[in-house]
C-alpha positions as CSV (number, residue, x, y, z in Angstrom):
1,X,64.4,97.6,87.2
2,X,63.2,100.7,89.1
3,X,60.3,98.7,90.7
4,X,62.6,95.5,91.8
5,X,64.9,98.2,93.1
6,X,62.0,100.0,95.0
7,X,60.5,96.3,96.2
8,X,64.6,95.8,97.9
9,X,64.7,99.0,99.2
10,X,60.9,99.0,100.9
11,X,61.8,95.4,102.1
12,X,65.3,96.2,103.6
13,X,64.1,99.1,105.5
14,X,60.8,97.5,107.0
15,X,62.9,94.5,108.2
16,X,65.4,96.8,109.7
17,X,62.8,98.8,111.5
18,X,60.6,96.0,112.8
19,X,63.7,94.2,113.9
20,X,65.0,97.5,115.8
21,X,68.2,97.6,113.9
22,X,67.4,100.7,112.1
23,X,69.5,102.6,113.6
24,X,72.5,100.8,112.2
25,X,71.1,101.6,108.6
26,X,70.5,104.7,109.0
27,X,73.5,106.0,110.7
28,X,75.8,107.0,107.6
29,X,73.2,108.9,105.8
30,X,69.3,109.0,107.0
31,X,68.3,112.1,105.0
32,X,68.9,109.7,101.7
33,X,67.5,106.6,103.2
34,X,64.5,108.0,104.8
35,X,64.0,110.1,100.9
36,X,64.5,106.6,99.5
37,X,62.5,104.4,101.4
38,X,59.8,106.7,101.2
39,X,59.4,107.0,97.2
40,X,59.8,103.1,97.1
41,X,56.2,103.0,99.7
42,X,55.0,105.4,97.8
43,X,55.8,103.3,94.6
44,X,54.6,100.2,96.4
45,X,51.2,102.2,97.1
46,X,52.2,102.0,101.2
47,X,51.2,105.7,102.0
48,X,50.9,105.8,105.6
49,X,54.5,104.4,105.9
50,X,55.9,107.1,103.2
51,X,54.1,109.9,105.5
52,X,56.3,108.4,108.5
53,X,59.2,108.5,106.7
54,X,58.3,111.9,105.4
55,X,58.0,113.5,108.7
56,X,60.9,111.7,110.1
57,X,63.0,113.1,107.4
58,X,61.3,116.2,107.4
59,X,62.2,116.8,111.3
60,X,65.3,116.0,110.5
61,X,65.9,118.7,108.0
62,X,63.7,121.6,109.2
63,X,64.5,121.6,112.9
64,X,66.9,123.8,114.8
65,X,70.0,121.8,116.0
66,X,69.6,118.5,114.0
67,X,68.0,116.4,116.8
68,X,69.5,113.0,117.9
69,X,68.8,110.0,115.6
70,X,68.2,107.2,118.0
71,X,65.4,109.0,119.0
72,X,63.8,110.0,115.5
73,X,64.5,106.0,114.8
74,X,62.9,105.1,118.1
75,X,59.7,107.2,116.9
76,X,59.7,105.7,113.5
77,X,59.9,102.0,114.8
78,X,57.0,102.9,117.1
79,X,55.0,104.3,114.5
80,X,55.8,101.6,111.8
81,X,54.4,99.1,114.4
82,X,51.4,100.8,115.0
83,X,50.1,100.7,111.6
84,X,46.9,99.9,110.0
85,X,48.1,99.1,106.5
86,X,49.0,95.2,106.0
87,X,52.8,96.3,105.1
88,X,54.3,92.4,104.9
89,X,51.3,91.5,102.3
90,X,51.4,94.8,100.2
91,X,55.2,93.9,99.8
92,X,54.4,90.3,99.2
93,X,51.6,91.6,96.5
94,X,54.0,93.7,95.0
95,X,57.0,90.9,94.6
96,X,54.2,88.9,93.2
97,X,53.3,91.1,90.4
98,X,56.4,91.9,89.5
99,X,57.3,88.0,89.1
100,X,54.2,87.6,87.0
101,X,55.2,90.6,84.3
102,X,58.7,89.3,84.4
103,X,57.4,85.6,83.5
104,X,55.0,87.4,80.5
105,X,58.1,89.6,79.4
106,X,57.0,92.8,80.6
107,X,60.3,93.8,82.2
C-alpha cells in the first residue's frame, strides 16, 4: 500500500542519514529521493524532517552550478540530528497503526 511504501521509504532514509551513509543512497539520483522521502514525512506527519529535505532538494535545484552533494548530505545529517520531533517513535507509531488496520482488514 501507499502508506507501507511511505513507512520503508521514511525508515530507509532516516537509518541511512543517522548512520552517515547517505551519501551512498543518494548518489544516483538525490532530486527523487530527497522528493520521496519528503512526501513519505509528510505522510508520516514528520514535518520538520520534510522541510529539511525540502530545502536540501530545493538547493539543489534552484542554485547556480549544482553544489557538491557531500556537503548538502553533510548539512542534512546535521540537521536530522538536531531535531526536536521524536522521529524513531513517530515511525514506530506509524508501523504500529498500520499493523492494527491490516489485522482489522482495513488495507
Amino acid at each position: 500500500s501507499r502508506s507501507e511504501e511511505a513507512l520503508f521509504t521514511a525508515c530507509e532514509f532516516w537509518a541511512s542519514a543517522r548512520n552517515h551513509t547517505l551519501l551512498g543512497q543518494l548518489s544516483d539520483d538525490a532530486i527523487n529521493q530527497l522528493r520521496a522521502a519528503e512526501a513519505s514525512f509528510t505522510v508520516i506527519g514528520l514535518t520538520e524532517v520534510a522541510s529539511v529535505l525540502f530545502r536540501a532538494r530545493t538547493y539543489l535545484t534552484e542554485t547556480g552550478p549544482a553544489p557538491a552533494l557531500p556537503g548538502i548530505v553533510e548539512n542534512i545529517e546535521k540537521c536530522l540530528a538536531e531535531l526536536g520531533e521524536p522521529v524513531d517513535q513517530a515511525l514506530a507509531g506509524f508501523a504500529s497503526e498500520l499493523a492494527r488496520d491490516r489485522l482489522a482488514g482495513r488495507t
